[in-house]
C-alpha positions in Angstrom: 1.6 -20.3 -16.7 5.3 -20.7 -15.1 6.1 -20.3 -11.6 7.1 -16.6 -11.5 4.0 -15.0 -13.4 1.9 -17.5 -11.2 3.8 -16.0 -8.5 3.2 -12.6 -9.0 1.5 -10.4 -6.5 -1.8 -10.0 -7.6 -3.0 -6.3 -6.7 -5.6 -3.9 -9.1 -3.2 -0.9 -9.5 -3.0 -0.8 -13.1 -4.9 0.6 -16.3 -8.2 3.0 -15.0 -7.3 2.4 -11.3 -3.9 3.8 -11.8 -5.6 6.8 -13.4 -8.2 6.9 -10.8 -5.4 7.1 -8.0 -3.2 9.6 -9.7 -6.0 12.1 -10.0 -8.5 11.5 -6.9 -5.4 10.1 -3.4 -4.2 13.0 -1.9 -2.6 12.4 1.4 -4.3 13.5 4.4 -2.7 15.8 6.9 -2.3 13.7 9.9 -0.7 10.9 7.9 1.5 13.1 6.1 2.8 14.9 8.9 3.7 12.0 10.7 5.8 10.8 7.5 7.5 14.2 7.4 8.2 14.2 10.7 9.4 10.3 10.6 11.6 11.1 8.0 13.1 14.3 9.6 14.0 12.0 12.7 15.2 8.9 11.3 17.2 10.6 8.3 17.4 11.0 4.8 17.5 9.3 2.3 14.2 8.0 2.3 12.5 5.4 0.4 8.4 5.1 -0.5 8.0 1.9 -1.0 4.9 1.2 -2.6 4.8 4.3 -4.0 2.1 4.3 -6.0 1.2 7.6 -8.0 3.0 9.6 -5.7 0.2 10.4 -3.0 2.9 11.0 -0.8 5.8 11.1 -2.6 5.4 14.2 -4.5 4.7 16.5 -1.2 7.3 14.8 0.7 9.5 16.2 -2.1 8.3 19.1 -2.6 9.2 20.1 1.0 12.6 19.2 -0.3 13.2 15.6 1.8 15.4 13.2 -0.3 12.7 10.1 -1.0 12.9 7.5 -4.0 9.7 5.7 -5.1 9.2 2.0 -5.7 6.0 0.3 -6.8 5.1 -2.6 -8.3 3.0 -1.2 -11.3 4.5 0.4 -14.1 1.3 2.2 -14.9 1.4 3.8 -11.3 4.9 4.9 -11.7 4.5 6.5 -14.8 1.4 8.7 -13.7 3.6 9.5 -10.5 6.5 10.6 -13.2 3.8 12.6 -15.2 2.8 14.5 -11.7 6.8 15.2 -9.9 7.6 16.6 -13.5 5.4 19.1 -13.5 6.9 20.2 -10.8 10.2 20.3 -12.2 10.7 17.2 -10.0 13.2 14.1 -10.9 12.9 11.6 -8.5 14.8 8.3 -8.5 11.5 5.9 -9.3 11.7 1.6 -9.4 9.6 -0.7 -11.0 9.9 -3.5 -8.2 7.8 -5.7 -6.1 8.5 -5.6 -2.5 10.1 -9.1 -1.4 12.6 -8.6 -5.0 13.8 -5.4 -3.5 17.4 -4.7 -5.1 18.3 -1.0 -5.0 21.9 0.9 -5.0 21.2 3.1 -2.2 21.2 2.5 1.6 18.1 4.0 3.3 17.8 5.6 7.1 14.3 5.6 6.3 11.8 2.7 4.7 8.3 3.4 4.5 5.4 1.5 3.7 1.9 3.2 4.1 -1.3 1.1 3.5 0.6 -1.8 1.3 2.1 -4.2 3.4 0.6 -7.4 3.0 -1.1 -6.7 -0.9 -0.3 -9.0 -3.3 -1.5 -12.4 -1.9 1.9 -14.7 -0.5 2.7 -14.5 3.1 6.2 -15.8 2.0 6.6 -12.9 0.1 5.6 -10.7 2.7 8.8 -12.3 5.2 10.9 -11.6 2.5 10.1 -8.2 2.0 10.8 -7.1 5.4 14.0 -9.2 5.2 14.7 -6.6 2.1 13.8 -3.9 3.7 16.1 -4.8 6.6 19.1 -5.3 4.0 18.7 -1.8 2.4 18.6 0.1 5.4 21.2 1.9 6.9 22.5 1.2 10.7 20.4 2.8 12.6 17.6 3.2 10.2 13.8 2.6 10.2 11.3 1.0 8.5 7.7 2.2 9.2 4.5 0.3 7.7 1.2 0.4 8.9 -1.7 -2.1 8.8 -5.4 -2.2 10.0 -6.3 -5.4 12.2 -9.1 -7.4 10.6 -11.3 -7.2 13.7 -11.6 -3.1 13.2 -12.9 -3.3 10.0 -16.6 -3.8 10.5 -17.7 -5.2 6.8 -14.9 -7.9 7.1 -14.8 -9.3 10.2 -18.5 -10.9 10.1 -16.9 -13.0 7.6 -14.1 -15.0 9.4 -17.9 -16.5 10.3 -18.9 -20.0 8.3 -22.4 -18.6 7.8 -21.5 -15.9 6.5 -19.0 -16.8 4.1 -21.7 -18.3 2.7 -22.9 -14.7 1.1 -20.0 -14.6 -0.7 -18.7 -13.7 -3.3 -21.1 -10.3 -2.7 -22.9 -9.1 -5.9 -21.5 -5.5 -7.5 -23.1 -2.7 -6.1 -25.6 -1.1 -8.7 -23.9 2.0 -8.9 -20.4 3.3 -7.9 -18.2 6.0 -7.1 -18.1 8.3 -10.2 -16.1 11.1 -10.7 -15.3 13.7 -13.2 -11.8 13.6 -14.5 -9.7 17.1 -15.4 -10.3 16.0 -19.4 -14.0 16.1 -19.2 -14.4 11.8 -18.9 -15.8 10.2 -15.8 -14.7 7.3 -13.9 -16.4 4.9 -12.2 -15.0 2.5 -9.8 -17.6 -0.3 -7.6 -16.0 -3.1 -5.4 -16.7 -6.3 -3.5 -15.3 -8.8 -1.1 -14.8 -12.0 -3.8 -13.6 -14.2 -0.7 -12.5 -14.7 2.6 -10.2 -17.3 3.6 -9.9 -17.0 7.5 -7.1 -20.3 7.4 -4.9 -18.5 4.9 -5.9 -15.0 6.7 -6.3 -13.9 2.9 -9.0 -11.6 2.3 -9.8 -11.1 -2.0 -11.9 -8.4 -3.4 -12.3 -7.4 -7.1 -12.7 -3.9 -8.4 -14.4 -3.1 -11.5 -13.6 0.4 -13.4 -16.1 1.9 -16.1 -14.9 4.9 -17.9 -17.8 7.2 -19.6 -17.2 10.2 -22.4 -20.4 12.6 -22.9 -22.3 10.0 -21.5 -21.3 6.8 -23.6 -19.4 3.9 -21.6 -16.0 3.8 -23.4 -14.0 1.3 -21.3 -14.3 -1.0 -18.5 -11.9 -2.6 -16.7 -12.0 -5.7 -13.7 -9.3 -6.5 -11.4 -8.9 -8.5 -7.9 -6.6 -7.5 -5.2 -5.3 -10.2 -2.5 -4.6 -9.1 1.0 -2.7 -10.9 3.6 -4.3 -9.8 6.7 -1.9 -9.7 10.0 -2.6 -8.9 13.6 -0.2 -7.3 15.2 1.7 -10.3 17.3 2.6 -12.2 14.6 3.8 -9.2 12.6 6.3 -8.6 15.6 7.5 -12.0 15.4 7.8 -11.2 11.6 9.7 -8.3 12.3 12.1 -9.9 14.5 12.7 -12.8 12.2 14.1 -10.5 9.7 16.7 -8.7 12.1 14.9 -5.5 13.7 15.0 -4.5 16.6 13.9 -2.1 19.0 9.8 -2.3 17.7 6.8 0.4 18.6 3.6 0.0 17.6 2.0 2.8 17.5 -2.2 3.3 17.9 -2.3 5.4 14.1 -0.4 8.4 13.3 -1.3 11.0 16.7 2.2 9.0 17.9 0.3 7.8 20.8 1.0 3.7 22.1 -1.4 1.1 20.3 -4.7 0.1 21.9 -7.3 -2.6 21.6 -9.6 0.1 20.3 -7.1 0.9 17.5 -8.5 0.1 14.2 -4.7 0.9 12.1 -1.4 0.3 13.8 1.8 1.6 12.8 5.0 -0.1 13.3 8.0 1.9 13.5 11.0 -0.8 14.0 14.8 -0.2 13.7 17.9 -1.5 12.9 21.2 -1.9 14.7 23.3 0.8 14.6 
């Protein structure tokens, strides 16, 4: 294996989870207002980075705002392709990973909902802010959010010794199944593979089972690495690659960031 495929971010959105995202995310209300609204303020054009299948993308364009996509997975971006064009929608859409960001526009507004930090390489991670940085505007914004690893009550037990020693956790008997608009059914179950509180890498694995009248026709297993951040050092992150002027918001009411805040968001600027 060379260096860049052992390099590669290592995320699950491909195959049955790509399908499984394009027909089940929807964005919620709250979050997609405050996007709107983030847009509207910082300016247009817009980028979605980390697209995905267009969970936000597509109704961000459909209230007419000027937003590209980006994503890492090709099969992600080609089910958000299949959903803007039946809308009569042509979006500008990148096959990219975050830190080897290398677009022709200039951006007054980045955004990065519920991705930063995926992929496994905390290098990476510096880099793609750095990138993000260099394809904004002066004056622009990049907004991300994240979601401290002490709110998350399943994970945080496990920075522990003892019990890391439950892990990896065994599959779940049964999942989340769904029926799909062709008639099939989809299946996804997941568990926490590892926890590596050094690193501050957290790795689960997904498995995907697709059914057709009844009979199990495909199944599919993937990990995801995540790079979990607090929100100090991701201000020192963010000032390292050039912004300035840094809130850190509590989640999207727009309120300031608490200790009871289980996601932050960061909305941090550059120099006009």
């Amino acid at each position: 294996m060379g260096d860049r495929e052992r390099d590669r971010p290592r995320t699950w959105h491909y195959g049955l989870v790509a399908r499984w995202w394009a027909e089940f995310n929807t964005a919620e209300p709250a979050e997609l207002a405050f996007y709107r609204s983030t847009i509207e303020r910082a300016g247009q054009p817009a980028l979605d980075l980390a697209c995905g299948a267009g969970r936000l993308l597509l109704p961000l364009l459909r209230a007419g705002l000027d937003v590209d996509g980006c994503d890492l997975s090709p099969d992600m971006l080609a089910r958000c392709h299949d959903l803007t064009a039946r809308d009569g929608l042509v979006p500008a859409l990148s096959a990219q990973a975050m830190h080897e960001l290398d677009l022709p526009r200039a951006y007054r507004t980045i955004f990065v909902c519920d991705s930063f930090g995926l992929g496994g390489l905390r290098a990476h991670d510096a880099e793609a802010l750095r990138r993000c940085h260099a394809h904004l505007a002066p004056g622009g914004a990049l907004v991300l959010n994240i979601y401290p690893p002490y709110g998350d009550a399943a994970v945080w037990p496990s920075w522990r010794p003892e019990r890391r020693l439950g892990l990896p956790e065994d599959w779940p008997e049964t999942g989340d199944r769904r029926r799909l608009g062709d008639g099939d059914e989809l299946e996804l179950r997941a568990r926490m593979l590892d926890l590596d509180p050094l690193e501050q890498r957290l790795t689960r694995q997904i498995n995907a089972r697709l059914w057709r009248a009844g009979a199990l026709v495909a199944e599919e297993e993937r990990s995801l690495l995540e790079n979990l951040y607090f929100r100090n050092e991701l201000l020192l992150m963010l000032d390292q690659a050039g912004f300035a002027d840094v809130a850190v918001l509590g989640g999207y009411a727009g309120e300031p960031a608490t200790p009871e805040s289980a996601m932050l968001v960061f909305v941090a600027g550059k120099q006009a």
